[in-house]
The first five atom37 places (N, CA, C, CB, O) and aatype in JSON, in Angstrom:
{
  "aatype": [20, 20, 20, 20, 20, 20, 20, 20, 20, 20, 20, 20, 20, 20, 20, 20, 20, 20, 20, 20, 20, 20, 20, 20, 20, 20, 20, 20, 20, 20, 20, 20, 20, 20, 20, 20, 20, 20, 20, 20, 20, 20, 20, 20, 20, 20, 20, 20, 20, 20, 20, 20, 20, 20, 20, 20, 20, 20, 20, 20, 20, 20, 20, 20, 20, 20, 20, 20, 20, 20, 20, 20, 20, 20, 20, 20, 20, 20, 20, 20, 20, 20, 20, 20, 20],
  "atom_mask": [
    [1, 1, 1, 1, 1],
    [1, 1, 1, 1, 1],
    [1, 1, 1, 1, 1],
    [1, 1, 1, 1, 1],
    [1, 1, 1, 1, 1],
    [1, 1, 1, 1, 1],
    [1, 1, 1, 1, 1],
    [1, 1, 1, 1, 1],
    [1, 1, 1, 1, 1],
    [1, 1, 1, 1, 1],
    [1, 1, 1, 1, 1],
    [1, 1, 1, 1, 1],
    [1, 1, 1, 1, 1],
    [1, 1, 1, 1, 1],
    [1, 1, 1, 1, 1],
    [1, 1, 1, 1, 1],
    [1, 1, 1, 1, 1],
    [1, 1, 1, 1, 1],
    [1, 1, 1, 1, 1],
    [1, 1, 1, 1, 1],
    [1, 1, 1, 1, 1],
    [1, 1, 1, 1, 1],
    [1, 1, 1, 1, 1],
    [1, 1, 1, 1, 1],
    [1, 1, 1, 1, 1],
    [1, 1, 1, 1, 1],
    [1, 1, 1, 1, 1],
    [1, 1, 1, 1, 1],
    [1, 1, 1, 1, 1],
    [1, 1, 1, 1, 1],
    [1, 1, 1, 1, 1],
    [1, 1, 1, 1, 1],
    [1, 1, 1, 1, 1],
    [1, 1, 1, 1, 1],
    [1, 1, 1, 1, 1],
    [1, 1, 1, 1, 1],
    [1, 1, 1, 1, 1],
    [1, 1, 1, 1, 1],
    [1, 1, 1, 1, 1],
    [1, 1, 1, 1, 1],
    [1, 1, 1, 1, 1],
    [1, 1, 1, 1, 1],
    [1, 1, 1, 1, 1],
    [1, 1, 1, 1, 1],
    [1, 1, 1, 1, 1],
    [1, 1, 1, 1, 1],
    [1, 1, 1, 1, 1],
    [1, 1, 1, 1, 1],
    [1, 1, 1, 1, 1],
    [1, 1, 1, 1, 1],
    [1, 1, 1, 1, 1],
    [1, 1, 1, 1, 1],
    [1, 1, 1, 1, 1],
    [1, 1, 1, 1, 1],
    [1, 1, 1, 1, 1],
    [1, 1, 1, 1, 1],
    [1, 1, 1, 1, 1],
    [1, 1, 1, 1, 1],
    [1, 1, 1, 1, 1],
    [1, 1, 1, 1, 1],
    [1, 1, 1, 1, 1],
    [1, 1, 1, 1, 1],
    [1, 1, 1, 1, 1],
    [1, 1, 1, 1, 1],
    [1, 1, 1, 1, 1],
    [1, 1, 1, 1, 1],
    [1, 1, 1, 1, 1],
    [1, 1, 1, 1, 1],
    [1, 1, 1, 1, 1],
    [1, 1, 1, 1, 1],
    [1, 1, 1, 1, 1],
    [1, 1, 1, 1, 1],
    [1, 1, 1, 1, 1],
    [1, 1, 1, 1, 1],
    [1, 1, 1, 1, 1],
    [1, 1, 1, 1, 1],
    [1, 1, 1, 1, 1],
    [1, 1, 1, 1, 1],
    [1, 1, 1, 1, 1],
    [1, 1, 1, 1, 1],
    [1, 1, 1, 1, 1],
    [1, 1, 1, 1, 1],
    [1, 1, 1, 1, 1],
    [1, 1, 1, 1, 1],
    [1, 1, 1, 1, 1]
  ],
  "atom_positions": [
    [[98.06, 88.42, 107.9], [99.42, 88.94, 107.95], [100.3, 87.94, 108.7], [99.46, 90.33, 108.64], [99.8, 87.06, 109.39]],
    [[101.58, 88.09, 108.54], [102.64, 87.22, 108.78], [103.74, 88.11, 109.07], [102.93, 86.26, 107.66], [103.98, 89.16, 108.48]],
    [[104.66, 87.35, 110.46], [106.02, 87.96, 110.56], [107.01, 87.2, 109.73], [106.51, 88.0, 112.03], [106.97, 86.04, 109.33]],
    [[107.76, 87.98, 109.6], [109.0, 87.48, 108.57], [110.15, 87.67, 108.42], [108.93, 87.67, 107.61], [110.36, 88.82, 108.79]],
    [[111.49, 86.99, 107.93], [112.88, 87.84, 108.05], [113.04, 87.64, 106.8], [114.19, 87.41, 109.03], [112.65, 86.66, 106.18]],
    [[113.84, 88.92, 106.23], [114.24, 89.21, 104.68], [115.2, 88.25, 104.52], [114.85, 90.72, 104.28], [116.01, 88.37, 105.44]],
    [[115.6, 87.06, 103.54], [116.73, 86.17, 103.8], [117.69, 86.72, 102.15], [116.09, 84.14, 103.99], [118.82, 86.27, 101.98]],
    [[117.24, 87.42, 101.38], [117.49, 87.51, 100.05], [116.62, 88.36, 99.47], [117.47, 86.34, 99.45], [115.54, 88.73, 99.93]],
    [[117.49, 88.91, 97.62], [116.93, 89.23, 96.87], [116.36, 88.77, 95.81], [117.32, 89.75, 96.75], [116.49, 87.58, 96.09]],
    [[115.72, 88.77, 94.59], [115.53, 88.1, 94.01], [115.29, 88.96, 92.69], [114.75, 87.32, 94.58], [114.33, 89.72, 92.6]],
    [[116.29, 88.78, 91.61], [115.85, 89.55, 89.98], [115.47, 88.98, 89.37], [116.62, 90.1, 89.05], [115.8, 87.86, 89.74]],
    [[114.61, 88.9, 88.13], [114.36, 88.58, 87.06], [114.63, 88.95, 86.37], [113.73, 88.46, 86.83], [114.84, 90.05, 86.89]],
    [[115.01, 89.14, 84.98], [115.42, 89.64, 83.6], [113.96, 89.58, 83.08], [116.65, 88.65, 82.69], [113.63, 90.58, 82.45]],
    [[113.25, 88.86, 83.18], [111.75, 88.91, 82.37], [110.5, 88.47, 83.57], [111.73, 87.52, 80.83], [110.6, 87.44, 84.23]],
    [[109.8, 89.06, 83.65], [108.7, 89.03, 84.14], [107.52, 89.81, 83.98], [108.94, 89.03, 85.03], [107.61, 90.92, 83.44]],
    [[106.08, 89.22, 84.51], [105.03, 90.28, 83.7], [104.87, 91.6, 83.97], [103.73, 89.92, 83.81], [104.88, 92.12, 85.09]],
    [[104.71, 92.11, 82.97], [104.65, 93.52, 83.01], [104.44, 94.33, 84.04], [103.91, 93.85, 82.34], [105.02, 95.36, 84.36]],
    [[103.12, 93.51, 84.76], [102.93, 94.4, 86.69], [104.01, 94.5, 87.25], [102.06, 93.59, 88.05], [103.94, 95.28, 88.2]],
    [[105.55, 93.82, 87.02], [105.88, 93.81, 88.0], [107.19, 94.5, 87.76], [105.76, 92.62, 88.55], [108.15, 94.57, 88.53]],
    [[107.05, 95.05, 86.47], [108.5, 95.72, 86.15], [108.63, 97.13, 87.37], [108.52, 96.41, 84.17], [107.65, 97.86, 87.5]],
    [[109.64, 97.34, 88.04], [110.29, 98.35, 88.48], [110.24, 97.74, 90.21], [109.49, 99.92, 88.0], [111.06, 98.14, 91.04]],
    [[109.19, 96.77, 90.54], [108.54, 96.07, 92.0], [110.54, 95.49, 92.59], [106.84, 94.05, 91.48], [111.45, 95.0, 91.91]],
    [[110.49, 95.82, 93.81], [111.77, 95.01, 94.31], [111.1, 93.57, 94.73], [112.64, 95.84, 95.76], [109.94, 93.47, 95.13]],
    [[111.91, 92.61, 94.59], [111.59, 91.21, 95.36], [112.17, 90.63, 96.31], [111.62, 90.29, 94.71], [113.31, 90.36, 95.95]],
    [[111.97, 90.31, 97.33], [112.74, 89.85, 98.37], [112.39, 88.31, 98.58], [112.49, 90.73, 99.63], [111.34, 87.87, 98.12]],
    [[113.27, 87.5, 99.27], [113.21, 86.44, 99.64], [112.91, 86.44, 101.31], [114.36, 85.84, 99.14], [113.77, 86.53, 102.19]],
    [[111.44, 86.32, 101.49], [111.2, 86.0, 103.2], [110.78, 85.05, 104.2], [110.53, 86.61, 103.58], [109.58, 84.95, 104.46]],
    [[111.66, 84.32, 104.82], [111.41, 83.05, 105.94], [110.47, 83.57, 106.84], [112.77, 82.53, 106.87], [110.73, 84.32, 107.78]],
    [[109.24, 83.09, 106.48], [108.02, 83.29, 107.3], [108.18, 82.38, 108.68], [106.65, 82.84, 106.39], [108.7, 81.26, 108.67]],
    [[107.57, 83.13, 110.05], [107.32, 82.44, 111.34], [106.42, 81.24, 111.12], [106.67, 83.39, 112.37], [106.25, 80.69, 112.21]],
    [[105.82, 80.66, 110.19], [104.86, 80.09, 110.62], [105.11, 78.6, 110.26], [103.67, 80.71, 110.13], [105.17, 78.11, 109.13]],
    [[105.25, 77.99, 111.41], [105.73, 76.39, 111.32], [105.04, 75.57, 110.16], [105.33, 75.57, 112.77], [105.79, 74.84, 109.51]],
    [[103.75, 75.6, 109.84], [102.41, 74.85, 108.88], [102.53, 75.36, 107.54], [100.71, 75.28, 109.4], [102.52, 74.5, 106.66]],
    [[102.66, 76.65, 107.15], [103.27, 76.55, 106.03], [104.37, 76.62, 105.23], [102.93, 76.89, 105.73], [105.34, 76.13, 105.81]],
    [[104.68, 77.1, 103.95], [106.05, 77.18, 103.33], [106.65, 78.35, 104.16], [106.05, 77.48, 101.63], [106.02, 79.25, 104.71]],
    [[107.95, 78.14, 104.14], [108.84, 78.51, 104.83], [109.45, 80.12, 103.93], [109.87, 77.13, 105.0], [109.46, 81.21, 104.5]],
    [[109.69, 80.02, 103.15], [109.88, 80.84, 102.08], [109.03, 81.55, 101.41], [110.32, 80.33, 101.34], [108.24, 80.77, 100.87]],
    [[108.77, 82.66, 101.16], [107.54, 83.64, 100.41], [108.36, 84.46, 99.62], [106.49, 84.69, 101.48], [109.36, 84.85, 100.23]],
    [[108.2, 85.05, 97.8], [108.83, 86.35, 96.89], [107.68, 87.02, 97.66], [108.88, 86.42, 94.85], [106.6, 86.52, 97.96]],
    [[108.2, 88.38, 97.96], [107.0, 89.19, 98.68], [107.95, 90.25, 97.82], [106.65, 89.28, 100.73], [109.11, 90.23, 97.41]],
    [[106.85, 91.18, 97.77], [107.17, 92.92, 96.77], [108.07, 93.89, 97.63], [105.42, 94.07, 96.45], [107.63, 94.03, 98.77]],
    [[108.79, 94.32, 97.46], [109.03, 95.53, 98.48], [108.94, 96.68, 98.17], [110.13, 95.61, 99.0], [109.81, 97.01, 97.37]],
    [[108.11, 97.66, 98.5], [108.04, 98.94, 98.48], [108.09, 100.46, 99.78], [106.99, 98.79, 97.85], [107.63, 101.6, 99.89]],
    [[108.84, 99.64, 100.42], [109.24, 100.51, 101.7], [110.49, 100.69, 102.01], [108.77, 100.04, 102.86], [110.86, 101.68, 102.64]],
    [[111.5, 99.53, 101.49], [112.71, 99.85, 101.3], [113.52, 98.42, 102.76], [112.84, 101.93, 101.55], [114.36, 98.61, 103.64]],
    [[113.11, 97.75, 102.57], [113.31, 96.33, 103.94], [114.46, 96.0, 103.02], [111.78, 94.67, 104.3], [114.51, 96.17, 101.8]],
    [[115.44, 95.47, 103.88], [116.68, 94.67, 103.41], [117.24, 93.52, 104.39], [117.85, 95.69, 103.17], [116.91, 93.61, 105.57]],
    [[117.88, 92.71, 104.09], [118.58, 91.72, 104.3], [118.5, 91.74, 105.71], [119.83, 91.74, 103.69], [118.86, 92.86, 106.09]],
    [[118.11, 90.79, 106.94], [118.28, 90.88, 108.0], [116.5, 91.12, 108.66], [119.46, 91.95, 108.14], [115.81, 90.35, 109.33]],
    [[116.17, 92.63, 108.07], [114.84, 92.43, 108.51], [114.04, 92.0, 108.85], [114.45, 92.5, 108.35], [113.56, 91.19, 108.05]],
    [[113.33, 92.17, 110.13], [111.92, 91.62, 110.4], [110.76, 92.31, 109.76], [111.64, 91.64, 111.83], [110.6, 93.5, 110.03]],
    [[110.0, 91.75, 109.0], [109.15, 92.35, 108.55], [107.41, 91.69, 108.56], [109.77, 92.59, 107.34], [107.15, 90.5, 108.68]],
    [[106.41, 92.79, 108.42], [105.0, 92.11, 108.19], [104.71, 92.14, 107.13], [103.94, 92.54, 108.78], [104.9, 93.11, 106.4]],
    [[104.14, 91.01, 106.76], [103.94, 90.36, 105.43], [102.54, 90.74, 105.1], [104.16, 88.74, 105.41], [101.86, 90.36, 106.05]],
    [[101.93, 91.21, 104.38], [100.14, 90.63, 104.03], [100.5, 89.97, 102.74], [98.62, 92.08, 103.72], [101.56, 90.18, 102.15]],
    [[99.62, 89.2, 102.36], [99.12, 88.1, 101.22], [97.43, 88.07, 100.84], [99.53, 86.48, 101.85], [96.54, 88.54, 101.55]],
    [[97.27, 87.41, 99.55], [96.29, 87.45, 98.87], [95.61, 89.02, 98.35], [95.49, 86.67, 99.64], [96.13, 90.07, 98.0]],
    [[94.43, 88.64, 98.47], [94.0, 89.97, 97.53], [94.37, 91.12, 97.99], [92.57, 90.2, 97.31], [94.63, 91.98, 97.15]],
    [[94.5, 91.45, 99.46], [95.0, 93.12, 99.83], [96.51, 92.98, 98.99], [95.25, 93.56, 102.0], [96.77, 93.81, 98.13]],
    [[97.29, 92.08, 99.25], [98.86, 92.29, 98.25], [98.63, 92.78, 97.27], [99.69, 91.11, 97.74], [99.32, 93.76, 96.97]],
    [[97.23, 92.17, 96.04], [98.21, 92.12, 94.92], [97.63, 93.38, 94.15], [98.23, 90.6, 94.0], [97.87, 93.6, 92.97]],
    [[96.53, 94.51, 95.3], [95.4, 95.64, 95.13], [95.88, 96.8, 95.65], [94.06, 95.37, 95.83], [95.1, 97.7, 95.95]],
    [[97.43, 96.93, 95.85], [97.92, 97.75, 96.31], [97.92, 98.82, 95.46], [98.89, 97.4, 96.72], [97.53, 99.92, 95.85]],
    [[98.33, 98.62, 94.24], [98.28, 99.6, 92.7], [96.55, 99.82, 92.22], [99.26, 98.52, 91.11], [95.66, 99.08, 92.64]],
    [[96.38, 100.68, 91.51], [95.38, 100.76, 90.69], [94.69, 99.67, 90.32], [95.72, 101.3, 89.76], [93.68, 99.17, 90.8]],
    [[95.7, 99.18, 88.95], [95.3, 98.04, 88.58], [96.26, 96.96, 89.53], [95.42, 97.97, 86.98], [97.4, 97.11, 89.95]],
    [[95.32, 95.8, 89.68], [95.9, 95.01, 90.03], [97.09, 93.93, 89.56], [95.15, 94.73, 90.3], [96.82, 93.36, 88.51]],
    [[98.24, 93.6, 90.13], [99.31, 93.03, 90.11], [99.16, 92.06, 90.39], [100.1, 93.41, 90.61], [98.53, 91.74, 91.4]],
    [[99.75, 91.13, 89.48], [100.14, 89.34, 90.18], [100.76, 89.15, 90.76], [100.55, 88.3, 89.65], [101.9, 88.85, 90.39]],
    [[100.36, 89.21, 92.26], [101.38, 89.01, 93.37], [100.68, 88.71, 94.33], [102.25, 90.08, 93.75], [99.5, 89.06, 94.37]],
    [[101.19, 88.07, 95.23], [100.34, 87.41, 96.41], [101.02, 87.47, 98.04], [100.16, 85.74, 95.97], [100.52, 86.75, 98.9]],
    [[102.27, 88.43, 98.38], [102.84, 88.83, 99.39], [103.16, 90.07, 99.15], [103.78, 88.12, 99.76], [103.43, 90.4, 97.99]],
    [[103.19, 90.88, 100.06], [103.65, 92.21, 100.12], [104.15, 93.23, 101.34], [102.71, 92.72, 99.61], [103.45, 93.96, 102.04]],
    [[105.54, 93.06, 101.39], [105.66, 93.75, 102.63], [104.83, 95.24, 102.92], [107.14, 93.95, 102.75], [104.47, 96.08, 102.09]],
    [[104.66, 95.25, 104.57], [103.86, 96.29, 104.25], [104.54, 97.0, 105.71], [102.02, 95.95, 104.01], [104.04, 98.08, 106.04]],
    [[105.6, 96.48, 106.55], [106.0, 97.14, 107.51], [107.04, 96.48, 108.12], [105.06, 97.45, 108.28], [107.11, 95.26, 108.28]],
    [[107.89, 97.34, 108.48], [109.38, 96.52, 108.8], [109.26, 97.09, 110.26], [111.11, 97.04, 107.76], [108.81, 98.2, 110.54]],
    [[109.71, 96.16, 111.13], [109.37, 95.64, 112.73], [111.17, 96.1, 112.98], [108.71, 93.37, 113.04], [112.29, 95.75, 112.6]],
    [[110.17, 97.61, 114.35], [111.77, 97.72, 115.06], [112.25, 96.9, 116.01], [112.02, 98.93, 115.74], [111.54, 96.11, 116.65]],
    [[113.48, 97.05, 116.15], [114.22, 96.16, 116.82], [113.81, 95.96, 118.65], [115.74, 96.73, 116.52], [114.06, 96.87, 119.44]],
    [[113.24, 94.82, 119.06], [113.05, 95.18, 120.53], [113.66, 96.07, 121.29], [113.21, 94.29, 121.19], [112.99, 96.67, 122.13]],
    [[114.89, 96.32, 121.18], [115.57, 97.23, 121.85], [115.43, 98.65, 121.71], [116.66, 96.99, 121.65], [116.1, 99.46, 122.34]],
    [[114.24, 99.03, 120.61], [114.17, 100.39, 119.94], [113.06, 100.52, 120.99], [113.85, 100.61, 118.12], [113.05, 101.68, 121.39]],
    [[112.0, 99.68, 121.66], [110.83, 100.39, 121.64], [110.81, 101.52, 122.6], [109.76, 99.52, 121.88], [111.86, 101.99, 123.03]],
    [[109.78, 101.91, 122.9], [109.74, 103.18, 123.88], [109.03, 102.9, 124.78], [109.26, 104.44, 123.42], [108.83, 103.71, 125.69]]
  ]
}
């Protein structure tokens, strides 16, 4: 897993079938060594600004039944330091 900030959205008009109805986001990953940028899925509802945790590889793309071609997937949006308790 990876922290991340939502920087963008991202549509397609055509893509494979797994992924029709999936939101896409554009996310600037913390991690200096690799790419800077990740399409990660959204299904929790993260937007623009967000910090979020990322997972990748096979837990991403095994989230559905059948499996999806996808290789990031948000899986939890990080409250704001000032929220905690």
């Amino acid at each position: 897993m990876v922290i991340g900030s939502v920087i963008g959205s991202i549509w397609a008009t055509r893509k494979e079938e797994g992924l029709t109805g999936l939101k896409l986001l554009k996310v600037q990953i913390d991690v200096p060594e690799e790419p800077s940028i990740l399409v990660a899925v959204d299904r929790i509802g993260a937007g623009v600004g967000d910090k979020v945790i990322v997972t990748r590889g096979t837990p991403a793309s095994s989230f559905l039944d059948t499996p999806v071609p996808i290789d990031a997937l948000i899986i939890g949006i990080i409250d704001p330091e000032d929220q905690k308790g």
